[in-house]
C-alpha positions as CSV (number, residue, x, y, z in Angstrom):
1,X,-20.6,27.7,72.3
2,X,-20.6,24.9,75.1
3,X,-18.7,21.5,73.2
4,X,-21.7,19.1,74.3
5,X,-24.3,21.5,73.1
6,X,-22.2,22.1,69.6
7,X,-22.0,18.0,69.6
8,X,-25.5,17.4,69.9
9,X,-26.8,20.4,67.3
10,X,-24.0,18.2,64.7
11,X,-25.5,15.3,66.3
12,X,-29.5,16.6,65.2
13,X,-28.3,18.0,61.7
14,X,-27.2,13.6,61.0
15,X,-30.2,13.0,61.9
16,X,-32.6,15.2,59.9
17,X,-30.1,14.3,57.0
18,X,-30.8,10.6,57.8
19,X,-35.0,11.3,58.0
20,X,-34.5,13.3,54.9
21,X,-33.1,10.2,53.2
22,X,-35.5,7.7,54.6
23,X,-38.5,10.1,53.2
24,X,-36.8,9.6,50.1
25,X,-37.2,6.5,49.7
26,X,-40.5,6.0,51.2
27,X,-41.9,8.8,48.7
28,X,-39.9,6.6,45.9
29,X,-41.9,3.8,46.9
30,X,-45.1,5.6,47.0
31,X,-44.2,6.7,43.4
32,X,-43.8,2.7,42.2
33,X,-47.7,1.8,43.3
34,X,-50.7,3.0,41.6
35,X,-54.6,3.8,42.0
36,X,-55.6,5.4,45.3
37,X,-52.9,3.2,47.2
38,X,-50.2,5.9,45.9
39,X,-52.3,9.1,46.9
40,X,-52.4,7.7,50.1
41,X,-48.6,7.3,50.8
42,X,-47.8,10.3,48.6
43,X,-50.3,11.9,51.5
44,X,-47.9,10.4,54.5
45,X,-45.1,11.4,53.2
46,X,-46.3,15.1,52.8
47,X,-47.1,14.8,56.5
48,X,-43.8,13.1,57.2
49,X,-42.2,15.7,55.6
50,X,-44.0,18.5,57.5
51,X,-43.0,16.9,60.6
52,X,-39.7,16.6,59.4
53,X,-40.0,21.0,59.0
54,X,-41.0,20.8,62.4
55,X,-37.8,19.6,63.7
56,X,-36.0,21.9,61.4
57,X,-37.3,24.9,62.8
58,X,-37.1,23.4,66.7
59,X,-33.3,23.0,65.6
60,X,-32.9,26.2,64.3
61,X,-34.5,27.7,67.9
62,X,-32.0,25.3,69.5
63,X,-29.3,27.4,67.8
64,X,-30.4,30.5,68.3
65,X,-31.4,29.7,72.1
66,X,-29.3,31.1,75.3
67,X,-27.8,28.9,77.4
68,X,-30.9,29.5,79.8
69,X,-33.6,28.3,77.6
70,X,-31.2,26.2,76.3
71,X,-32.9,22.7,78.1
72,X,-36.1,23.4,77.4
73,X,-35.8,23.7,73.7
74,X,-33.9,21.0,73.7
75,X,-36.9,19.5,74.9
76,X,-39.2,20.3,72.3
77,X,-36.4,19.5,69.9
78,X,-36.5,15.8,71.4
79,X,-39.8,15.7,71.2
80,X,-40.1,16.7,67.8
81,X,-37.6,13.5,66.3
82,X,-40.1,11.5,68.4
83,X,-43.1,12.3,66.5
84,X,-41.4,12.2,63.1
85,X,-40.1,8.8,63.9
86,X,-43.6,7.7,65.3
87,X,-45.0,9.3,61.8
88,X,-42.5,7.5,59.7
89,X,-42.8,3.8,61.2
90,X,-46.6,3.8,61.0
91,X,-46.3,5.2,57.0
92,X,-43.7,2.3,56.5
93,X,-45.6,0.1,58.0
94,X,-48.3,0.9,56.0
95,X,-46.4,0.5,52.7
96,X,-46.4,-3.4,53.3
């Protein structure tokens, strides 16, 4: 395996560890509030954690991807952080 492509799959594994743990608590805070407020985060973080899948599985196609087809997954991969992080700062935001 190419050392800048094994350095940015390590690189993408810290990360989903790091969204893992920022769901976490976001889900723990959702847990604290009460009435239909709580549904309603305990919704976004379901779909946070969905998206959150989403990069999983673009990770694990990163890994299993040729060196070809190796830029454009890394693409989708890229893309994929994007809209979790998009996801998570408008359900934090909301939890204000």
């Amino acid at each position: 395996m190419d050392e800048n492509r094994g350095a940015y799959q390590r690189k993408m594994e810290a990360r989903l560890k790091e969204w893992e743990a920022k769901i976490r608590k976001l889900k723990a805070k959702a847990e604290q509030i009460g009435g239909d407020a709580r549904l309603q985060y305990l919704i976004q973080v379901e779909e946070l954690k969905g998206r959150k899948k989403k990069a999983e599985a673009k990770l694990a196609d990163l890994k299993q991807s040729g060196r070809t087809a190796w830029n454009d997954v890394k693409s989708g991969l890229e893309t994929a952080f994007a809209d979790l992080k998009k996801a998570f700062e408008s359900a934090k935001g909301s939890f204000r």
